[in-house]
N, C-alpha and C positions, 0 to 999 in steps of 0.2 A: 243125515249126520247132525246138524242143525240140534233137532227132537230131544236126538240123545244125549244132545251135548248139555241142554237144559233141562232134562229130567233127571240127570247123574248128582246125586249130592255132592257138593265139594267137600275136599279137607279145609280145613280150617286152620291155622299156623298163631300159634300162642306168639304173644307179642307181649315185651318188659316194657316197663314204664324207667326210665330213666329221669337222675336228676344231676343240674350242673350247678356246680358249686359257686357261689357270688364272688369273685373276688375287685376289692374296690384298689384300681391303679389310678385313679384322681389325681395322689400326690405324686407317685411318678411321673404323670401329664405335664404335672407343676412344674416339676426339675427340668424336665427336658425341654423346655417352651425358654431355658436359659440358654440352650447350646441352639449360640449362630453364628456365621461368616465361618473363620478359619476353623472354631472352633467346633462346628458342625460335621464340616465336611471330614477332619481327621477322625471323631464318632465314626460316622460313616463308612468310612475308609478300616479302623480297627475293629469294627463289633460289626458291619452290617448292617441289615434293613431293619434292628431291633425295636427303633421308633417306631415304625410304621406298624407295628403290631402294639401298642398302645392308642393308636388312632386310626384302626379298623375296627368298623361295628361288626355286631355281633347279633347273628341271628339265630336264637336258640329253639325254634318251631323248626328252623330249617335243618338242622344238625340232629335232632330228637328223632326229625322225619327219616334222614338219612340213615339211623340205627336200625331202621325195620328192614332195609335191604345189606342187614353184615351176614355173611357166611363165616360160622364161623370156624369151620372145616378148613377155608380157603386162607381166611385172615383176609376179605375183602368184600367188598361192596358189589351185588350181584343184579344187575338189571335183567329186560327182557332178551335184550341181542347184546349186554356189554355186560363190564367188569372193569373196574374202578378201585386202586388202592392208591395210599399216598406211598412215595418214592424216596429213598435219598436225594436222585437228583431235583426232583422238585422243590424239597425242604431247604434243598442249599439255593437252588436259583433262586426263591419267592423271599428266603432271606437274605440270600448274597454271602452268605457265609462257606467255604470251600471248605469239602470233605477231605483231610489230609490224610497221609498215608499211616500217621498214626496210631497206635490201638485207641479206640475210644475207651471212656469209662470204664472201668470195670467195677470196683463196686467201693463201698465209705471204709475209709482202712479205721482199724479198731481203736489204734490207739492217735489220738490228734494230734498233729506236729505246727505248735504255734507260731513258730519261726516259717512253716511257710504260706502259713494265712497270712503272717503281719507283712511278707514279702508280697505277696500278690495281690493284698489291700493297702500296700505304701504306708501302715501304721507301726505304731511300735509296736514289741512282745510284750510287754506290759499292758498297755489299751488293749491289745486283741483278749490276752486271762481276766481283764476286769470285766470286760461287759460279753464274753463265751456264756451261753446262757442253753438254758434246756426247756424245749416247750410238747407234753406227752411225750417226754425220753428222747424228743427228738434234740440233739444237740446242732449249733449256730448263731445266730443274731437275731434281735430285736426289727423289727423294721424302723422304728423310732431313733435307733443309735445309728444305722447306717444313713438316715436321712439328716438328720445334725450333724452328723460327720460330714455328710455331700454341702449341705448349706455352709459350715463352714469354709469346708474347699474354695466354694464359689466365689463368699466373701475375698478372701485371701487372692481370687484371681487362679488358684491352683489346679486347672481345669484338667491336664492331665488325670490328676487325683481324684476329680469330681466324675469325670467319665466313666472310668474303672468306676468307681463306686455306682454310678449310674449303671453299668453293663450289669455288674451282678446283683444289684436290687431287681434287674428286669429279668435274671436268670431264676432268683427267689422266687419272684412275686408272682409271673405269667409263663414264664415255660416251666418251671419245675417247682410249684406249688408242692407245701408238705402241710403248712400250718399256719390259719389265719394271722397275716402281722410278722410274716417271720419267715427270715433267710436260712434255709439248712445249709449243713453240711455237705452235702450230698450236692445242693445247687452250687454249690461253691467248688468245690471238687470236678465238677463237669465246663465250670469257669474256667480254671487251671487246669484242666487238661487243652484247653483251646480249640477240639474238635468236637463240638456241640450235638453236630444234625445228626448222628448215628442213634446218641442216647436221645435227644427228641424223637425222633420216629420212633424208637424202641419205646418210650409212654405212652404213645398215643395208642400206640399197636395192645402194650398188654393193658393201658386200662379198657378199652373198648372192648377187647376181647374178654376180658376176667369180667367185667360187669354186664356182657351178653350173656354170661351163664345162670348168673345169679343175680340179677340188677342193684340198684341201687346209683354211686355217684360215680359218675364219667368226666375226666379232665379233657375237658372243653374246647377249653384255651387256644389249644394248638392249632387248633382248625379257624381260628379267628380270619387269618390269610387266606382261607379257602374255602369258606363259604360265603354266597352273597345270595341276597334273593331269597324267594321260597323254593328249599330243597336246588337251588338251580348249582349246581357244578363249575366254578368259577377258576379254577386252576389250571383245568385241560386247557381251554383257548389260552388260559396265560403261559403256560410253558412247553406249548407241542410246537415243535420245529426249531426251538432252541437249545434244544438238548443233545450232544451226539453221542457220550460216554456212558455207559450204564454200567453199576455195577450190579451181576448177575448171581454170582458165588463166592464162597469164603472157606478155603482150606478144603477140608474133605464132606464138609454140605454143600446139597446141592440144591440149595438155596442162599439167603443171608439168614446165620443168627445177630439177634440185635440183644443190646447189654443194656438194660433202663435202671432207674432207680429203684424201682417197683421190683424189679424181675425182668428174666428173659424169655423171648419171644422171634421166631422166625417168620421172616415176610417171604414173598414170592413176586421177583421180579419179572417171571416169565408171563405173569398175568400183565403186566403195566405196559407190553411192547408198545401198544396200539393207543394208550394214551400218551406215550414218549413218542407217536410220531411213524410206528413201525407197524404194517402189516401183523396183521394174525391170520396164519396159514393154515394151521394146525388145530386138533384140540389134545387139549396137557395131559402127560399122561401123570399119573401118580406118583413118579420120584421128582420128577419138576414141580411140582403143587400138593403140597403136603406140609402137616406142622409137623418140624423135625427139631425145635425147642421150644418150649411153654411149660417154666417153672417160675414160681415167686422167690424174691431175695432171698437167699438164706437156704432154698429147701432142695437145690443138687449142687454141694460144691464141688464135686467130680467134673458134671457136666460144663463147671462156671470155668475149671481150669482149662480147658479143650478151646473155649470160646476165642479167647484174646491171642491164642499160638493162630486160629482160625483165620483172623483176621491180620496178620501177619503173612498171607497170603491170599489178599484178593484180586479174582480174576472178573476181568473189565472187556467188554463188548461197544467197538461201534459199529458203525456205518458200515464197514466193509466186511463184516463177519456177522451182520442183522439181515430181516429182508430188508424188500423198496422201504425206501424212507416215503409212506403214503400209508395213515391211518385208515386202512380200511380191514373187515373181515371177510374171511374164506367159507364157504358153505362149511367145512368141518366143523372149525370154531363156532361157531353159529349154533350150530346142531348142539354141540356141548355144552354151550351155555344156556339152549333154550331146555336142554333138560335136566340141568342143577335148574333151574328157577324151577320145573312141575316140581322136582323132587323138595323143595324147600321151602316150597306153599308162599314164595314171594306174592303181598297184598298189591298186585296189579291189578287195573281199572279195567276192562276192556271197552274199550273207545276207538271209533274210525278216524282214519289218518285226517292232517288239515288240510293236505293238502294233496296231488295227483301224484301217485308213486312210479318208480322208472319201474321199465320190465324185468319179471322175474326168472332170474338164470340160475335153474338147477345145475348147482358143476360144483363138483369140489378143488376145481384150479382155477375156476375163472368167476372173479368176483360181480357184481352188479357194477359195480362204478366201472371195472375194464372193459367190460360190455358196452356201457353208452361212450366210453372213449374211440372203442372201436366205429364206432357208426359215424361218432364224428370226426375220426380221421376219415373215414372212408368218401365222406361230403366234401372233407379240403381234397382230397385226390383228385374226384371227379373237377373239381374244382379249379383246381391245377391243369389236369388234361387240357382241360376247353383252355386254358390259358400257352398252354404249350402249343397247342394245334394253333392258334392266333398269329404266334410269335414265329412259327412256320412259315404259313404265310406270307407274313413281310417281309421273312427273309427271302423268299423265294421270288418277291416281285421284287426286292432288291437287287437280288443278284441278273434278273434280264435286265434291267436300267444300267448296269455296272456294264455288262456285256454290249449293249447298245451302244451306250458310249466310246468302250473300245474299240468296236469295228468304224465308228465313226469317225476314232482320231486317227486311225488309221489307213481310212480312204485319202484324208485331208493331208495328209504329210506324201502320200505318193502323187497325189495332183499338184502338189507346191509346184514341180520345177517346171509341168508343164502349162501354168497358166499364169506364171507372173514372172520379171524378172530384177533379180535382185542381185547383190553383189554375193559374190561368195564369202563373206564372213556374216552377212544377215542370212542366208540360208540355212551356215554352219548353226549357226545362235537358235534358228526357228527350228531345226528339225530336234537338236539337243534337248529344246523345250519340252518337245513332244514327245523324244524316248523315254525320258520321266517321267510327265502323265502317264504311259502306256507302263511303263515297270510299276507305276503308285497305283492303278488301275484292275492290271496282273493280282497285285497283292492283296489288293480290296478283293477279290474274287476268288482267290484261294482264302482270304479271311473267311468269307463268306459262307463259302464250301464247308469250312472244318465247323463254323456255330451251326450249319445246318445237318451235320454228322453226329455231330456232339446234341444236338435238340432231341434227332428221332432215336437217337439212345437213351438219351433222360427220359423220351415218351413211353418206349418202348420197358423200362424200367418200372416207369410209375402206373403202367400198366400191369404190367405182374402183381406188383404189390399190391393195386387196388383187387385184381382177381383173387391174389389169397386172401387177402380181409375179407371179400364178397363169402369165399369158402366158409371160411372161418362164422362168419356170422349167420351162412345156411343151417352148419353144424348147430351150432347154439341154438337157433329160434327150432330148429328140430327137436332139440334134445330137452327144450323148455314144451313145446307142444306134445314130446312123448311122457314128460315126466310131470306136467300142469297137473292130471287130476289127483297123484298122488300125492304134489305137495300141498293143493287145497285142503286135501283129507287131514294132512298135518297138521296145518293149522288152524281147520277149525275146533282140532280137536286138542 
């Protein structure tokens, strides 16, 4: 197998060259290096972890590296045994920003209402029409006017003001870029709706995807919080096991449509279970994993009206309607994601593990990790047994010591009258003593009785149990020794 494996010419998988856009947040650095004490933590409190994404590096080999494994059939990142997309819940934990019930954005209204810019930048209607400015058609602010306006605030002490001004220069500038130096409309609009993460993930989602087609610039940015390292996946450890809500579907898709600035775009939560923390049991069939919206602004306003009614009914999954809360994979899943990678000419290395791999369990209900759990209960069992049989035992040398003593106090209270003589109120007082001991005695030994009833039912218990584990694990290492050489054949081919 080996031969053929290395005489067969490989396909080959055309790979884009992407480029990420520079954008220089220096002077946003500046401003926010002013909010401290009170006046931090209410930041914090209204906008989120939005600082912290001004002062997270940024690793651009690692993110470029990461566009060779998009699917983009799937709308996700496709490994050799995984699958990797970003989430709502992720986007709102890593910022701290909560997805509200809401309709998110939906799209820049045509005609601009100044009175509720100057509302929701605490300016007048008169300042907002003086410096409303257009840069390539695109209508909004200067960066420059919004940063004199925050420096004045500051001076003035007017930090409420300065904040707000601070939140949406970081909504401009680093999450929803449109134009070097310059606040849109559009960022501002997504400001004022107050429910962020839905339209975040919808840009990430369609620039990633629109420029896997046709390459060229990819909005970057977004991923600043989630990538670290070379190519290394920094978000799964950050947020698996704290997640229990998912939103799964929206209205009559059965998936989520997401509403961007760009355009719209459908993700697939059914892929994320396993990095939310959830078993993958299964592999997906086609109406669960599937693009079921992927248009640019403007180009299906039929489709655009359907979206925001959509989202006005979405249905949310936890813990009690998921699998085990335990990130692992099922032989099915496995199978189906190792053959989206042959079919997608994913550029894997083939390299031997670092390390000694556990055994392999052909089953499409019983995972590897279930397996080595089983063998190590089945070592606490045995484990236990020896510990029960112990505890046996000494109860059992207890209860003849308990019994010795009884017959003992009992010989001695009938030889009392005939070998000493005392008064009849010291006899009444010695024998009273001893009917006590012998009833405390009594009961020590029916105690005793019932923990030695109660032991060889627990043994007798945890001996069943160890037998069907023993089953259990004949079945398997069987079913692994009957199915070993066909899964070999698998894999090396």
């Amino acid at each position: 197998m080996d031969i053929l494996t290395d005489t067969v010419k490989e396909r080959t998988r055309h790979t884009r060259a992407y480029k990420i856009p520079d954008i220089d947040d220096s002077r946003l650095i500046g401003l926010s290096s002013r909010l401290k004490g009170e006046v931090l933590r209410d930041f914090n409190r209204d906008y989120g972890n939005l600082l912290s994404i001004l002062n997270t590096s940024f690793d651009l080999m690692a993110l470029i590296t990461l566009f060779q494994f998009y699917d983009p059939h799937l709308s996700c990142f496709t490994f050799q045994d995984y699958q990797l997309i970003p989430t709502l819940e992720e986007f709102s934990y890593i910022l701290n920003i909560r997805i509200t019930d809401d309709v998110p954005f939906v799209r820049v209204p045509k005609v601009v209402r100044f009175e509720k810019i100057a509302e929701a930048l605490h300016m007048g209607i008169k300042e907002v029409e003086r410096n409303w400015k257009s840069s390539g058609g695109i209508p909004g602010f200067y960066l420059c006017f919004l940063i004199s306006r925050a420096e004045d605030a500051a001076k003035k002490e007017q930090w409420v003001d300065f904040s707000r001004l601070l939140a949406i220069m970081i909504h401009g500038i680093v999450l929803f870029p449109s134009r070097e130096n310059f606040v849109s409309l559009a960022a501002i609009c997504v400001f004022m709706n107050k429910n962020p993460v839905p339209t975040l993930l919808a840009d990430a989602y369609f620039s990633i995807h629109s420029r896997s087609k046709k390459g060229g610039y990819v909005v970057g940015l977004v991923f600043r919080c989630c990538i670290s390292g070379s190519c290394c996946i920094f978000w799964w450890n950050y947020c698996v096991g704290k997640i229990w809500n998912i939103v799964t579907s929206c209205g009559q898709y059965p998936n989520v449509p997401l509403m961007g600035t760009r355009g719209c775009i459908s993700y697939n939560p059914t892929l994320a279970y396993r990095q939310l923390g959830y078993a993958m049991e299964r592999a997906q069939n086609d109406v669960e994993a599937f693009e079921s919206v992927y248009f640019a602004d403007g180009k299906d306003p039929l489709e655009l009206e359907k979206i925001p009614y959509a989202w006005t009914k979405v249905h949310r999954r936890d813990q009690t309607t998921l699998s085990k809360k335990v990130p692992i994979a099922m032989g099915p899943y496995r199978k189906w994601v190792e053959a989206r990678v042959a079919n997608l000419l994913l550029p894997f290395v083939r390299s031997s593990p670092l390390y000694e791999q556990p055994p392999v369990v052909l089953s499409d209900t019983v995972a590897d990790e279930f397996y080595i759990q089983a063998e190590a209960d089945n070592i606490k069992l045995k484990a236990k047994d020896n510990e029960v049989g112990l505890e046996r035992y000494f109860q059992d040398h207890e209860k003849a010591e308990l019994a010795r003593k009884l017959k003992h106090a009992q010989g001695e209270g009938s030889n009392m009258t005939h070998t000493q003589r005392r008064s009849h109120d010291l006899m009444e007082e010695s024998l009273y003593r001893k009917q006590q001991e012998c009833v405390k005695l009594r009961r020590s030994e029916n105690n005793s009785k019932r923990k030695v009833q109660d032991s060889e039912r627990q043994l007798m218990e945890e001996k069943a149990k160890s037998a069907r584990l023993e089953e259990e694990l004949a079945n398997l290492r069987a079913q692994r020794r009957g199915d070993g050489g066909a899964h070999s054949v698998i894999r090396r081919s």
